[in-house]
C-alpha positions, 0 to 999 in steps of 0.5 A: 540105271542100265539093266545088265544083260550078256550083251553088255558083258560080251562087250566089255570083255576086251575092257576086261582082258586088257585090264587083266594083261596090265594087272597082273592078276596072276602073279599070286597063283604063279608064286604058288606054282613055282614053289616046287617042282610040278608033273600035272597041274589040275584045274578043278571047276564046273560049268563055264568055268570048267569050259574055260579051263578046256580051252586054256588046257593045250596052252598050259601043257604047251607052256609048261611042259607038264599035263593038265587035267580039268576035273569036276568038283565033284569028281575031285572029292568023291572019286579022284582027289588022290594028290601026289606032292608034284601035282598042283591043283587049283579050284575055281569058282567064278561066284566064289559060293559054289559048294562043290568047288567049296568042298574041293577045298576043304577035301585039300586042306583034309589031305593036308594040301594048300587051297587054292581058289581062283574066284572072281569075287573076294567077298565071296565065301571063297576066302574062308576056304582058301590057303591063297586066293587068286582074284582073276580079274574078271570083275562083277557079272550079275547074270547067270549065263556067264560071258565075259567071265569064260574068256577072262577065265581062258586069259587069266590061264594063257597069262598065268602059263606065260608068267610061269613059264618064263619064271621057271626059264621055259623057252617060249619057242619064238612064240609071241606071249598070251599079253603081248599078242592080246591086241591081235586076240581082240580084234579077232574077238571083235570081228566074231562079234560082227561077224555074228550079227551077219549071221542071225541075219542070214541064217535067222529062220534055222536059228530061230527054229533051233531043235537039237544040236551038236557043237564039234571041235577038237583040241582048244576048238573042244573048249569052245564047242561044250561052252557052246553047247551049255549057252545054247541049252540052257538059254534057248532050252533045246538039247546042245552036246558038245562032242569032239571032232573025231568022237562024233563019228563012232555014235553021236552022228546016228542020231542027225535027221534033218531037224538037227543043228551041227555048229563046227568050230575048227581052227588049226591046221590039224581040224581043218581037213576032217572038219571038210568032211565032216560037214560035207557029210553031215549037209547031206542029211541037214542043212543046219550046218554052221562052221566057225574057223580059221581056215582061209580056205573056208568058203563056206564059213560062217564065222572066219577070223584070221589065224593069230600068231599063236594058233592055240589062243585062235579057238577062245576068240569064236566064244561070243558067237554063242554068247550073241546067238544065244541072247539074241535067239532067247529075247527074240523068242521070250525064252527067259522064264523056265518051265514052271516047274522047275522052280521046285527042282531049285528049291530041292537042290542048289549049286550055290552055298546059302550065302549066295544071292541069285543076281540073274536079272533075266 
């Protein structure tokens, strides 16, 4: 019996996506959806899941014509659950035992508003909170530092915007849909993978010697930067921030000393040329300065893929790059096991609902 480990799931995962493309996992929440007239769709979720639907967000505006707003649970129910008739608002929750995206639930069921869960796990206690209940598709991922479900999460997303879409008679505008250009999104996913590997080799002494570290990007680069920067912090136990391109030079850059690592995820034309500067700037004070993208022109890239047909499903495909570094830096170094006492802090305050079982095997 193989013991699971996110390499393992980072694997699979284009297993996982093209079972989803051929599945139709998204045709309940699409039925939901275009039920009724819509201004805003609000994805409510927290964590990776919160992560995915960030770097989903500029495909869903785009595809829907309409905003879309990525909440915390807890900020939904305490500060922000006012729903008018046309805002769709759907909870996620990869485990199904969240008690804050469970509380989301019942805050709309409270207001008089359906609940919708998206969860990949129907034998959560999900179900009991639901109006409808949307299996994603993403299957069982038994360790805590969620992989495969961040870009199943982001497909399921691109998949449901297209199917909803093309309901409601939106034009795609001659681009190719999220399913039929999903061969090209996993090969870029696999040449990241590769790609990674080159880089723990070339660059292990400052992977290895990691301090405190800023993951820029913009747009559905942004997406991809704060999953980023959870992966790194709460494997590798160092400070990881996530900050948008542009934001990190009105504060967040006073902080860099040499110590500092700043990872740039900049793919699109509308990164490219500030995301030059910024890392030509930023090599002045530190030479832990790593750069993921699609820019052709990108020497000095760490990661490159080619840009997709659809530039905004680029960003999603550089999420294993952290993913890898994270699990490879962390067994190479033993960082499993936490500071001691911070099992304390768990038994005082949980995430998960008392049905949960911890399945994290590191």
């Amino acid at each position: 019996m193989r013991t699971e480990t996110m390499l393992h799931y980072v694997a699979e995962t284009p297993a996982v996506l093209r079972a989803q493309a051929a599945g139709n996992f998204e045709e309940p929440l699409v039925d939901a959806y275009v039920a009724a007239p819509r201004r805003v769709v609000r994805v409510v979720a927290s964590g990776s899941s919160r992560n995915a639907a960030l770097c989903a967000r500029p495909y869903l505006r785009r595809a829907l014509g309409v905003e879309v707003l990525v909440t915390d649970p807890w900020t939904f129910v305490h500060h922000e659950h006012e729903v008018p008739d046309d805002e769709f608002v759907v909870c996620v929750s990869q485990s199904g035992f969240s008690t804050a995206a469970i509380e989301a639930l019942d805050c709309l069921r409270r207001l008089g508003r359906p609940a919708i869960g998206i969860t990949g796990d129907v034998a959560s206690d999900f179900p009991a909170h639901c109006d409808v209940l949307v299996d994603y598709g993403v299957g069982t991922e038994t360790v805590g530092y969620v992989t495969k479900g961040v870009s199943a999460l982001h497909a399921f997303f691109c998949l449901f915007a297209d199917t909803a879409a093309g309901r409601l008679g939106r034009d795609g505008g001659g681009r190719p849909s999220f399913r039929d250009s999903l061969g090209e999104y996993v090969a870029s996913y696999e040449a990241v993978r590769s790609q990674t590997r080159d880089v723990l080799r070339s660059r292990e002494k400052e992977l290895t010697s990691m301090g405190p570290v800023f993951v820029l990007g913009s747009g559905p680069d942004l997406g991809v930067a704060a999953e980023g920067a959870l992966k790194l912090a709460e494997t590798l136990q160092v400070p990881a921030v996530a900050v948008d391109l542009e934001e990190f030079l009105h504060g967040p850059h006073l902080q860099l000393t040499p110590l500092h690592t700043v990872v740039v995820v900049a793919t699109g034309p509308a990164s490219r040329a500030r995301s030059r500067q910024i890392r030509a700037a930023a090599r002045v004070v530190t030479d832990r300065v790593l750069l993921l993208t699609d820019d052709p022109g990108a020497d000095d890239a760490d990661v490159r893929v080619d840009t997709l047909r659809d530039p905004l499903a680029s960003a999603a495909s550089l999420l294993p790059f952290f993913q890898i570094v994270s699990y490879e830096i962390t067994e190479r170094k033993h960082l499993w096991h936490k500071h001691p006492l911070l099992a304390r802090f768990e038994a005082m305050v949980s995430g998960k609902s008392e049905n949960y079982v911890d399945r994290e095997v590191v």
